[in-house]
N, C-alpha and C positions, 0 to 999 in steps of 0.2 A: 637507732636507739641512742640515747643519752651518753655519752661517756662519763666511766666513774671513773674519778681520779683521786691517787694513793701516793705518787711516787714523784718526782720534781722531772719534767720531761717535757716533750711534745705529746699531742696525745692528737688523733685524726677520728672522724666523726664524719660519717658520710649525710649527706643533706637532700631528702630526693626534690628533683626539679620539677619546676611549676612549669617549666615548657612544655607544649605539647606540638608534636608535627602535624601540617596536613597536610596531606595527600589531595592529588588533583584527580578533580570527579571525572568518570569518563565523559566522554564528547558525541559519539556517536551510535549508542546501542540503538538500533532501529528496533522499531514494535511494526509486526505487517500484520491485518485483520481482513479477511476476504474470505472466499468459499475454495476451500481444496479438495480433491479428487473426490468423489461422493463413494465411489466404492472400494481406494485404497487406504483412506484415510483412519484408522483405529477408531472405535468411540469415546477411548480413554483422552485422543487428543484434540477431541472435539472443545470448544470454545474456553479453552484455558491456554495459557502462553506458555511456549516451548520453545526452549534455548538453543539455536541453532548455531552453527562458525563458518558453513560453507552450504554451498546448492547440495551437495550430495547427501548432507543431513536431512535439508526436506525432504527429498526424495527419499530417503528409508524413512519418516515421520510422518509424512503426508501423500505420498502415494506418485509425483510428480504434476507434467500438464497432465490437462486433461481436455473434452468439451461437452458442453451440457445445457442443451436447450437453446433456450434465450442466455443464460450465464456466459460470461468469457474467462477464460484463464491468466484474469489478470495478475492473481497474486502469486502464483508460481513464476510469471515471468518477471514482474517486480521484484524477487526474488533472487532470481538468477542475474538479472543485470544489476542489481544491486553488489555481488557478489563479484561480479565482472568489472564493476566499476571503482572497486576500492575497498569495499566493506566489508569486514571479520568479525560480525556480533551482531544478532537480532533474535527478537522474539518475536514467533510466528500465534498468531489469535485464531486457528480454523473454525471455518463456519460449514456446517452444512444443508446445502437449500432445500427450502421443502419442495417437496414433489407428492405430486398424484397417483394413487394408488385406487385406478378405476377401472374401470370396463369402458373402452373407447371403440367408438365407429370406426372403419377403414379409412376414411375421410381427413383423420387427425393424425398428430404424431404421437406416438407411443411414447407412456410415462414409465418411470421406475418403480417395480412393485416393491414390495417388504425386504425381497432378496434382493435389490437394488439390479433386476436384468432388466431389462427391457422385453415390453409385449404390448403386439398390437391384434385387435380381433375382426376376422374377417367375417362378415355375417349380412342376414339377412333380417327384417321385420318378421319373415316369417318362419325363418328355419334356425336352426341349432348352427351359432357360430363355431369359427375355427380358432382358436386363441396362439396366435407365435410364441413363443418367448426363446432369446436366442441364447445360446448353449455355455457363452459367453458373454463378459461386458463388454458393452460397443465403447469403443476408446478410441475417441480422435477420430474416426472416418464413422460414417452414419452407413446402417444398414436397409436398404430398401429391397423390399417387395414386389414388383410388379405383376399385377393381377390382369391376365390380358388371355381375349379367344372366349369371353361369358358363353354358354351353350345352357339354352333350358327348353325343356319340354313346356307346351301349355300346362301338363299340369304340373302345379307344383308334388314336391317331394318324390317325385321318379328318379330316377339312377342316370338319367340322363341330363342332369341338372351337372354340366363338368365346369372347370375351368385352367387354364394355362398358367402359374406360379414360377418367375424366374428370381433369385435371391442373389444382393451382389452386395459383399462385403469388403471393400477395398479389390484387391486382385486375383478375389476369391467368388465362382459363379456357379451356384447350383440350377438345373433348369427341372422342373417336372412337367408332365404335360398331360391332359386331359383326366384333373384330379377329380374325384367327385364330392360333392355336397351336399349332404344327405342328411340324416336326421341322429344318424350313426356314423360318422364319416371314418369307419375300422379302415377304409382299404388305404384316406388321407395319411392316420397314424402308421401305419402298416411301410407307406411308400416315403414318407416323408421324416419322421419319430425315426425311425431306425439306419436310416442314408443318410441323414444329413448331419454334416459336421457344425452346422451353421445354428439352424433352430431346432425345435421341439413340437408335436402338436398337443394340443388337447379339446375338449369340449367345453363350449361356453352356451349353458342353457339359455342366455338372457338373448335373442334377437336384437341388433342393435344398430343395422343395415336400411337400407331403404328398397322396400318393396312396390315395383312397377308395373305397367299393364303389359300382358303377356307374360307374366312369370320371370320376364327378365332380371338380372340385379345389375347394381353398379357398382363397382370397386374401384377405389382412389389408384391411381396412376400414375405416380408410383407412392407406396406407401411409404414412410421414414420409418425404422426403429430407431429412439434417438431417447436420448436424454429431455426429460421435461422440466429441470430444476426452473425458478423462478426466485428472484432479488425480491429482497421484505426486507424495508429499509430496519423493522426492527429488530430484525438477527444481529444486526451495526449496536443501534444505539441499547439495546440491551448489556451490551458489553463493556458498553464506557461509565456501567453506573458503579456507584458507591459499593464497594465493598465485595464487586465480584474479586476472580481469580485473578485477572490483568491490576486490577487497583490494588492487589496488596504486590505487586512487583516494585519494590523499593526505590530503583532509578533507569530509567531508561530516557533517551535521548529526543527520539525523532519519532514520530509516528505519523504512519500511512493507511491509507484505508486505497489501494490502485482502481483506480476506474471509476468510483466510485462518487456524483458530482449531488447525491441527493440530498436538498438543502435541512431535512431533518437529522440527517448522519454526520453532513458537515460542521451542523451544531451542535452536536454532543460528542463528535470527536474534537474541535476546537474547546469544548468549555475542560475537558478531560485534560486534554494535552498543557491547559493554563493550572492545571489543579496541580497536575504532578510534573509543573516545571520543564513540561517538551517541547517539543517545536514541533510542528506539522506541517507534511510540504501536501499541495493537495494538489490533484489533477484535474485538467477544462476536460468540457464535454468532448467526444470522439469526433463528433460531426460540427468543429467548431472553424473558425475563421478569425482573421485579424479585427476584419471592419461588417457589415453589411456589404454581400455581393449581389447585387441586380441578378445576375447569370446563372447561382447556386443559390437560390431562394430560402432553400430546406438547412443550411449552415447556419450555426448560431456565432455570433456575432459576439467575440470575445470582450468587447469595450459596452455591450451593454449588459453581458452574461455577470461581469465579475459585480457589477451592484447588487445584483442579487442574491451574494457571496457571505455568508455570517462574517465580520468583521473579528480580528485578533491582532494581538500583539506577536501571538505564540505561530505565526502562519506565513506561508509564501504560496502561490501558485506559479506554474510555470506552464507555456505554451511555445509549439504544438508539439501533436504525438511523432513519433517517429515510427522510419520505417527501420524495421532486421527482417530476421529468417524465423522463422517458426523453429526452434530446438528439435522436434520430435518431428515434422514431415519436410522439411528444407522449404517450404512456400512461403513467398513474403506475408508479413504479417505488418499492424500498424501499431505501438505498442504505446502505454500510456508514458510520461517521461519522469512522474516519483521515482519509480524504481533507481532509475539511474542516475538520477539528481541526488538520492540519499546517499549512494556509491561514491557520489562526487563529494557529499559532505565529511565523509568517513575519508576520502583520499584527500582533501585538501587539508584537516585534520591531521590527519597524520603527517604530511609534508609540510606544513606551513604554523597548523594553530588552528585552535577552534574562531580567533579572533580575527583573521585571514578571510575576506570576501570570497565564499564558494563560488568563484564565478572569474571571465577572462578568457584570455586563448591557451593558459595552460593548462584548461579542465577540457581538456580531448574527451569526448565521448565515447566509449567505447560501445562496442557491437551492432554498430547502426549504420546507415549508406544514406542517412540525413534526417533531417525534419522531411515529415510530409508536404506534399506540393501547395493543398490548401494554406499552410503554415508558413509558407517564405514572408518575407517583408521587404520590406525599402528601410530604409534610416528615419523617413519622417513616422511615417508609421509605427515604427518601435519606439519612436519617441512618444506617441500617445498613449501605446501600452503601460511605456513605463512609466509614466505618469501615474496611469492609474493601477501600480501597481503588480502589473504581470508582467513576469520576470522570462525572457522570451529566449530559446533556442535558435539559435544562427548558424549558417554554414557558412564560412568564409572560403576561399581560395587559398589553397596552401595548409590550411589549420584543419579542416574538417569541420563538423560539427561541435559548436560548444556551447557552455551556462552563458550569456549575454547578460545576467540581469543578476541584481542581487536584492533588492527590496523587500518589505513584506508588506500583511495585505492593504494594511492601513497607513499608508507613505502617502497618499492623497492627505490624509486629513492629518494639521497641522495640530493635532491637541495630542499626536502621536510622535513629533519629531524625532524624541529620543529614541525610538525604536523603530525608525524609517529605515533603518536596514536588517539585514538577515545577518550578518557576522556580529554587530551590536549589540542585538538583541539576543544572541545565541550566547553571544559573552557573559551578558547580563546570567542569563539562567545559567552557564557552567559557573560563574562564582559564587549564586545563590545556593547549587546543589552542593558542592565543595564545601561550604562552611558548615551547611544543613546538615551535612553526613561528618565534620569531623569535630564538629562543638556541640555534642553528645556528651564529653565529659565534665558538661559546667553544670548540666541540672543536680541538682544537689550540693552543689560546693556553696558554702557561705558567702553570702551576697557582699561583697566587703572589697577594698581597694586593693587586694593581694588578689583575688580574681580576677578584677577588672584588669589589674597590669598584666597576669597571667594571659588573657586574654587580647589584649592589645598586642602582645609579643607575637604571642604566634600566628595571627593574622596579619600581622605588618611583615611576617616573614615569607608567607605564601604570597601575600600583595607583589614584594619585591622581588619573588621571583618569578615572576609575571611581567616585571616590570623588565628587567637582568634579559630576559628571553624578546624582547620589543613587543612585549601587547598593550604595551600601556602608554600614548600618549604625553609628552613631556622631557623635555629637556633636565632636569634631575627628579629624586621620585617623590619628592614635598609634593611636585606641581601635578604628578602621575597619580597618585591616592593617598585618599586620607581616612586616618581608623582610629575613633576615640570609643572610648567605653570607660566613665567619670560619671562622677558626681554630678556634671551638665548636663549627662543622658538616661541618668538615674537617679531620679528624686529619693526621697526618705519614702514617700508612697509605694514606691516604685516598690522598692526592699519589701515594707511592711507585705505588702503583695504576691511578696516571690517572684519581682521580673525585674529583669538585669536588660537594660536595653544600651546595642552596641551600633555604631552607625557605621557604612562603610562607601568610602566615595573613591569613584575612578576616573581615567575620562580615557575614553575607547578609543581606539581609534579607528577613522570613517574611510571607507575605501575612495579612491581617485575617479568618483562615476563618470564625470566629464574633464578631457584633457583640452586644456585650449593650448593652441600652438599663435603665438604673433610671431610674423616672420615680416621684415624690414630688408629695404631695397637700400642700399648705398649711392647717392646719387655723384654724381661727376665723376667717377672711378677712370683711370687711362685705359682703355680696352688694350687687352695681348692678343 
């Protein structure tokens, strides 16, 4: 308030300040989008994004691994080694697969009905099938059936129509024997419905077996009750559109889609992650290779897979997968390398800087006993990846497994230079999110040279301590960046208009990808 003055003195008048602080944006919230456990999963946290800080959160959120069909448990294990690898903050996108809710032959694997158990039906063309359904979800180990010892009369529908039923659930074996199949199968329900810890009977009117000459049947050997989930690339890109649950999450960092190589999901998680300022690390195929091998025919060929890769600024791929242990049965498993890559972005972040090339012999991979065997390389070899942009996993001697490669996906094509790296371009967007989120309090202030200086202060002050920390390129910080916001970047239109335009320049600094060593002989020396 104004001071009133009466008396001959000093008089004090406080004056509020036009600086404003900013605050640096985080660096590494990861976003992961995949299919979680189908039957522990909640429906409330079905395809909206849930803020996790640790594994043990998914796991009470999302129900843990799991397996399912053709599906893999790739986002709980992205998950986990992401966790293991560095990383304290993500938001998890669950998806759940659709599945079949049918009446299936013996012949097939069992889908998930409504109550998400699994059932499979044993039947004939001609007779009233037997319907399993087991007592339990089948989780991680597959439950089989084997139907064995068929006995039928010539005629059909007699009580002599048996068969032998042995059920093995992991370490667990029910055997029944000389069951009958009948039109009313009371004595099946009867022997089976009430002993068994495993499944359940019932009656399945529909026939749906195949009936042979002699009254004989055939039944699959051994039958699977198993999960039938099945990948729809549009459960993916649904998700990345405008204005769901994930697009109104205000900033997040890094986003994954684990396992995931289908070029329609690739491209609407790429156009997403350029919308809201992310970065996305993506994964090569499972069954992929360095080069074309004569010997493994059916491997896809990483140097001609990545052309057919949507192209971004906002992208890296890295290869191959590697190998760990399965978390939930101790068996080796091959896993995709997002997970742990985004681990590495979040740990070298925090140790180094978001401006810090994710990548070198100090990024140890954690929880792995290497890259897969298809996945090794030579030097020249990796040289051609990195060309074309695949940023490749290495085992050294002494070091273990590490990030080799820092690129992103467009470092081929020269109309991308400024963003031919991953710490670069990651920079780029932490100083674009930073200003975005803390010069919020200019809309509405009068367009006029007391904002614009306002302005100029307080981003020259973040700049410089960017600069105070080595992210910034330059020997004093004139040469490091530069921040005008004037009458040169703001016409009189500009005002009349209501836009205040501020320009802000930096020069990054590029990591050391190639070290050349000249080493010189000293000639005539006296030898000792």
């Amino acid at each position: 308030m104004p001071v009133v003055t009466s008396y001959p003195g000093l008089y004090i008048e406080e004056i509020p300040s036009n600086s404003h602080t900013i605050s640096a944006a985080p660096t590494s919230i990861a976003v992961f989008v995949g299919y979680s456990h189908p039957h522990k999963t909640p429906a409330a946290n079905l395809n909206v994004p849930v803020r996790i800080f640790s594994f043990s959160d998914y796991e009470r959120e999302f129900g843990g691994f799991f397996q399912s069909g053709d599906l893999t448990q790739e986002l709980p294990l992205a998950v986990y080694q992401f966790f293991l690898n560095g990383g304290s903050d993500a938001y998890v996108v669950a998806l759940r697969a659709q599945y079949l809710d049918s009446k299936i032959p013996a012949t097939s694997l069992g889908f998930v009905n409504e109550s998400y158990l699994p059932t499979v039906i044993v039947s004939t063309g001609s007779k009233t099938g037997l319907v399993f359904t087991a007592k339990e979800f089948v989780d991680r180990v597959d439950m089989v059936l084997t139907v064995s010892n068929v006995r039928s009369s010539s005629a059909l529908g007699t009580p002599l129509d048996t068969f032998d039923l042995a059920i093995t659930y992991g370490t667990r074996v029910e055997t029944y024997r000389g069951l009958l199949l009948t039109a009313s199968p009371t004595t099946v329900y009867e022997q089976i419905s009430a002993a068994s810890t495993l499944v359940s009977v019932t009656a399945d009117s529909k026939g749906t077996g195949t009936d042979i000459a002699g009254g004989k049947y055939v039944f699959a050997q051994p039958v699977v009750i198993g999960l039938g989930g099945t990948f729809t690339a549009s459960d993916f890109v649904n998700i990345f559109q405008a204005d769901t649950p994930l697009d109104k999450v205000q900033i997040f960092n890094l986003l994954l889609t684990p396992g995931i190589i289908d070029p329609s999901v690739q491209a609407a998680a790429l156009a997403f992650a350029e919308r809201k300022r992310a970065f996305a690390i993506l994964d090569p195929p499972l069954q992929s290779a360095p080069t074309t091998d004569p010997l493994q025919p059916a491997l896809i060929p990483m140097d001609a897979w990545i052309e057919g890769v949507p192209k971004s600024q906002n992208a890296a791929v890295y290869f191959p997968y590697l190998n760990s242990l399965d978390p939930s049965t101790g068996l080796p498993i091959e896993v995709a390398p997002s997970g742990y890559v985004a681990g590495i972005y979040a740990r070298t972040d925090t140790n180094r800087g978001v401006w810090k090339a994710p990548a070198g012999i100090e990024t140890t991979i954690n929880n792995t006993t290497g890259v897969v065997r298809r996945g090794d390389l030579t030097d020249s070899r990796h040289g051609v990846l990195n060309q074309k942009g695949i940023n490749c996993l290495r085992n050294f001697p002494g070091t273990g497994p590490v990030v080799f490669g820092a690129r992103t996906i467009v470092a081929e094509n020269q109309a991308f230079q400024q963003s031919m790296y991953v710490s670069v371009r990651r920079m780029t967007l932490f100083i674009e999110q930073t200003l975005l989120a803390n010069l919020r309090w200019v809309v509405f202030e009068p367009n006029a040279e007391p904002l614009w200086l306002a302005i100029q202060t307080s981003i020259r002050g973040f700049m410089r301590s960017l600069y105070d920390q080595g992210a910034l390129k330059g020997t004093t910080a004139s040469q490091a960046f530069q921040v005008k916001c004037d009458s040169s970047t703001t016409t009189s239109d500009d005002i009349n208009n209501g836009i205040v335009n501020i320009v802000v320049a930096f020069a990054p600094l590029k990591p050391a990808e190639f070290v050349v060593i000249k080493i010189a002989q000293l000639a005539g020396q006296t030898q000792a």
